[in-house]
C-alpha positions, 0 to 999 in steps of 0.5 A: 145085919142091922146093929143096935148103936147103944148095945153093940148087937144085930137085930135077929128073928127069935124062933118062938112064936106068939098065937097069932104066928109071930115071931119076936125080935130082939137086940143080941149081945155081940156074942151071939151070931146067927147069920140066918136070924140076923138077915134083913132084906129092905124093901122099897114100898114107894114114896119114901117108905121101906120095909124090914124082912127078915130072911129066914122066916120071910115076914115083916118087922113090925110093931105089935100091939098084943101082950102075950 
């Protein structure tokens, strides 16, 4: 589980999906625990790099630049 410092919650995976299938991520309180959306496997991409998945839906964390 990956915990924000300043709030205190996990990093989870919302259910909700954009237009293009994506799903959100958020900050949750310390109240809410879903160990399925709160899942995160780290991925070695090489030359220092490292990728965030989450493990109940199986895509990347990523920054998107749509604003729906």
């Amino acid at each position: 589980m990956l915990k924000n410092g300043k709030y205190g919650g996990p990093l989870f995976c919302g259910d909700a999906v954009d237009r293009d299938g994506d799903h959100r991520a958020y900050i949750a309180n310390d109240k809410c625990k879903n160990p399925d959306k709160e899942s995160w496997e780290i991925k070695h991409e090489g030359n220092g790099v490292y990728k965030l998945f989450n493990v109940l839906w199986g895509g990347p964390l990523f920054c998107g630049d749509g604003t729906d």
